[in-house]
Structures are given as structure tokens and as C-alpha cells.
C-alpha positions in Angstrom: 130.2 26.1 51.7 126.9 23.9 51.9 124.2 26.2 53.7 122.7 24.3 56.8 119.4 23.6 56.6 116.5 25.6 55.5 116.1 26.8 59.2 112.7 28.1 59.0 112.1 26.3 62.1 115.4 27.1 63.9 115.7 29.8 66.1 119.5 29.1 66.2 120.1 29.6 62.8 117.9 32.7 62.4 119.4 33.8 66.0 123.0 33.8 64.5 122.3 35.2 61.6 120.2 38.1 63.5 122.8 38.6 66.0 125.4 38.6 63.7 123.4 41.3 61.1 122.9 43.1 64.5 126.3 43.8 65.6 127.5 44.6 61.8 124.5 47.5 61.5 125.8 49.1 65.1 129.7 48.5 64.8 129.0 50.1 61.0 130.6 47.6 59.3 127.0 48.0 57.6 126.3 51.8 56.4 123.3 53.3 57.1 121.7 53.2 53.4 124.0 50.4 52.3 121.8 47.2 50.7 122.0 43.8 52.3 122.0 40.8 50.0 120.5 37.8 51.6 122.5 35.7 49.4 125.8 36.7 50.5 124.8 37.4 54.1 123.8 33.5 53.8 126.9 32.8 52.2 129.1 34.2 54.7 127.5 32.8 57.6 127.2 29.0 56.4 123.4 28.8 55.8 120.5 28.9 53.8 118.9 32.5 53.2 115.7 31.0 55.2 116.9 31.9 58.6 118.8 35.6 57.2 115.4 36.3 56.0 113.9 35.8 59.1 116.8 37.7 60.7 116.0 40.6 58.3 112.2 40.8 59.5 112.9 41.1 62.9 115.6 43.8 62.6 113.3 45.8 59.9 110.7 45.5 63.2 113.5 47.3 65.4 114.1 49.9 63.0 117.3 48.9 61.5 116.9 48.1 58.4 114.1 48.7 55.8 112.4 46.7 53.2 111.5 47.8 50.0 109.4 45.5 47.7 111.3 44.7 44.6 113.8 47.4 45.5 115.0 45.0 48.5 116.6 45.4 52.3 118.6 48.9 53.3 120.1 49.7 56.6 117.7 52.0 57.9 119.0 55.6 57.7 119.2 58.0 60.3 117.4 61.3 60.3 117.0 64.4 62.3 113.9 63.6 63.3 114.2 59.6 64.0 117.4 60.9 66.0 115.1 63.3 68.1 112.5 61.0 68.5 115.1 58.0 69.6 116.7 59.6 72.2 113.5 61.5 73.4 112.5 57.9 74.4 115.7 57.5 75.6 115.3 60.4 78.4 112.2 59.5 79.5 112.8 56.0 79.9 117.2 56.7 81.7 115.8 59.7 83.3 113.3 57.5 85.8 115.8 54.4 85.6 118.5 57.3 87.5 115.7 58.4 89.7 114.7 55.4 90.9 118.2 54.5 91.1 119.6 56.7 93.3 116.2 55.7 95.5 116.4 51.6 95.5 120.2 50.8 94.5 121.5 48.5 97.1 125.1 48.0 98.0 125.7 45.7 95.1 124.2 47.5 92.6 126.9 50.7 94.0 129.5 48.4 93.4 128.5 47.5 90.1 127.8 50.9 88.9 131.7 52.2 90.2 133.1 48.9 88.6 131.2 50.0 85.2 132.2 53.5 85.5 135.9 52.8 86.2 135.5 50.5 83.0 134.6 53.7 81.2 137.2 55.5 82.3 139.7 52.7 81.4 138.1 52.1 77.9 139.7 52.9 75.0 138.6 55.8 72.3 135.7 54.4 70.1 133.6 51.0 70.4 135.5 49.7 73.4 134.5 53.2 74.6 130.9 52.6 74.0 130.6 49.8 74.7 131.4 50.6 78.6 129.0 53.6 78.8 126.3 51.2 77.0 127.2 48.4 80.0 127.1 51.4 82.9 123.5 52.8 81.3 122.1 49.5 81.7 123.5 48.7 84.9 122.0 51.7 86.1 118.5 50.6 84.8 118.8 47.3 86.7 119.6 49.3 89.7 116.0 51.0 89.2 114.8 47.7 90.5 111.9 48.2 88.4 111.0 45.0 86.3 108.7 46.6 83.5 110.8 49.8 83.4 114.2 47.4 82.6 111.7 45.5 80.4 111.0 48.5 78.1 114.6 50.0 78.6 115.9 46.8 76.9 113.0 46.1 74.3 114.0 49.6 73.3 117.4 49.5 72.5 117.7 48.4 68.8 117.0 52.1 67.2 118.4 54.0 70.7 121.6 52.3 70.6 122.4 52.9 66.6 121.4 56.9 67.2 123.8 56.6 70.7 127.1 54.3 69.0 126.6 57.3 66.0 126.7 60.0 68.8 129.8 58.5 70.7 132.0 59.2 67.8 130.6 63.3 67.6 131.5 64.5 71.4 134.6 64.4 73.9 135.0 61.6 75.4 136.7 63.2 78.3 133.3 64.9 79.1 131.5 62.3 78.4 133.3 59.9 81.1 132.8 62.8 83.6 128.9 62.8 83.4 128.7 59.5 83.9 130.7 59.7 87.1 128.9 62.6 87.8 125.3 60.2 87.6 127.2 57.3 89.4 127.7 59.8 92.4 124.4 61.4 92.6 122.5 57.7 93.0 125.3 57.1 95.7 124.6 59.6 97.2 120.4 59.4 96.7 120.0 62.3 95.1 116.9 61.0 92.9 116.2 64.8 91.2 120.2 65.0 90.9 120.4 62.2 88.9 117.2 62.1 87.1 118.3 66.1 86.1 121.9 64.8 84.9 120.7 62.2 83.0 117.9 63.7 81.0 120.9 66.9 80.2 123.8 64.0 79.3 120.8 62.5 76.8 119.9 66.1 75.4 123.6 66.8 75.0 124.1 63.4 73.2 121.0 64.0 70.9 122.4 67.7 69.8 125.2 66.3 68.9 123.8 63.8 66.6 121.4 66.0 65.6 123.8 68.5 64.8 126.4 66.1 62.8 123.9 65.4 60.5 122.3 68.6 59.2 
């Protein structure tokens, strides 16, 4: 296949090849501590290794992959403490989106959240799994109504969500689906402390977890 173009000035081509990268990494089609050849990344996406470079740099910014001079690019690894530290930012930042959540959600945002949470419930085991829990944890930081709060809850994500897809597959999902319905009813209800407290123990629980599965 001839690549297309050199696409050092193409945020299309470096886009695709960064969302692309992206996905592989959280889905772990992409190992934590397996190389990535830009060659063959190039290769298999139609393109020239300009724009899978590029991709590279801004995932190794997020935290997902690392670069090693001469050595080349690894999916970043998870450790205890990057795990800790992940979903420490996690709780701080879900714990005040639930607060202010069950403060400022408006009738739409209610609907929302129940329409995300029956999507959990529905889901089935693994990524489709995930997937809907990701989809009802951002929904509920939109429903914070804050603008910098959503800002830093979504510039955030890269590092959170590879610790959290790793952490779906190390607790019951039946438990899991019950504290999210068990958040969705305490901002219905405007219980701000409720939900805050529910979130920031469903986070702790999740980071365990992790934590635990890799010692």
C-alpha cells in the first residue's frame, strides 16, 4: 500500500493514526510493555510514519506510551503507584463532578444519567461493559454543569481510563452496576454529600482492585 503523504502538516492523518493507537492501547490489543513499530503501525494504516510519529508524541504526553532513545516506543506500563496516583485524581475530580451533580442536574441531565445507567445494566460482560460505565461517568460530569471541572475531567482521561478499562476486568460486575445506580439515585434525589461519598468509595474500591491485581 502507498503511504499518503508525509502528513507532518495534517492533523487528519496524525489524528487517525492517534485515535487509532489510542483505542488499540485501551481495548489491549496493545500490551502494556509491548513495543510499537512506527513502520508497521504506518503500514497498516495507509500512511507515512510522519503523522504515527506525531501520534506517538502526543500519546507518550498522555502517559500511554513511553519513549526510549535508541531503545524506541513501549506502551507505558502500569504500576502500583501510577495506579494510585491515577485514580487519586480520579476521586477528586468524580467526587465534586457527583456533588455538584446532584446540586445543578436539570431534568435532562436525569434522563440522561437513567438512560446511561440502564445502558449499563444492559451491557454486556467486558468492553461493551465499560464502555457504558465510561459513558454514565462522563455524563455525570456534564451534569456538574461546571465548564473547567468537565474541561479537566476530560483532559484527564488518557492515563485514568487505561488504569479504569484494566480495573473493569478485576471486580463483579453485578456490584459494579449497583453503585452506579446507587450514584444515579442519590443526584436524583440531591443528595450532594450522598453522592460525592459513593463516588469517591466506588473509585477507592476500583483502585484496590487494580492495585491489588497487580502486586
Amino acid at each position: 500500500m502507498t503511504p499518503i503523504g508525509d502528513g507532518a502538516t495534517s492533523p487528519t492523518l496524525r489524528e487517525r493514526a492517534y485515535s487509532r493507537i489510542k483505542a488499540q492501547i485501551l481495548a489491549g490489543e496493545l500490551e502494556p510493555g509491548s513495543a510499537i513499530s512506527e513502520a508497521e503501525r504506518a503500514e497498516a494504516l495507509g500512511i507515512s510514519r510522519s503523522p504515527v510519529r506525531e501520534a506517538l508524541q502526543q500519546l507518550a504526553r498522555e502517559g500511554l506510551v513511553e519513549v526510549f532513545p535508541k531503545r524506541g516506543t513501549f506502551v507505558a506500563e502500569l504500576t502500583p503507584k501510577e495506579v494510585r496516583e491515577a485514580f487519586e485524581l480520579r476521586q477528586a475530580i468524580e467526587s465534586a463532578c457527583a456533588r455538584l451533580a446532584a446540586e445543578r442536574a436539570t431534568d435532562a441531565d436525569i434522563e440522561e444519567l437513567t438512560r446511561l445507567c440502564d445502558a449499563i445494566d444492559s451491557a454486556a460482560p467486558g468492553s461493551d461493559a465499560y464502555n457504558a460505565g465510561a459513558a454514565f461517568h462522563a455524563g455525570v460530569a456534564r451534569a456538574a454543569h461546571s465548564q473547567y471541572l468537565e474541561a479537566t475531567f476530560e483532559s484527564s482521561q488518557a492515563k485514568i481510563d487505561m488504569a479504569s478499562r484494566a480495573a473493569a476486568d478485576s471486580r463483579g460486575r453485578e456490584q459494579e452496576d449497583l453503585t452506579h445506580r446507587d450514584i444515579l439515585n442519590a443526584i436524583v434525589a440531591g443528595d450532594a454529600e450522598k453522592a460525592e461519598t459513593i463516588m469517591r468509595g466506588h473509585l477507592s474500591h476500583s483502585a484496590k482492585a487494580l492495585i491489588d491485581r497487580l502486586l
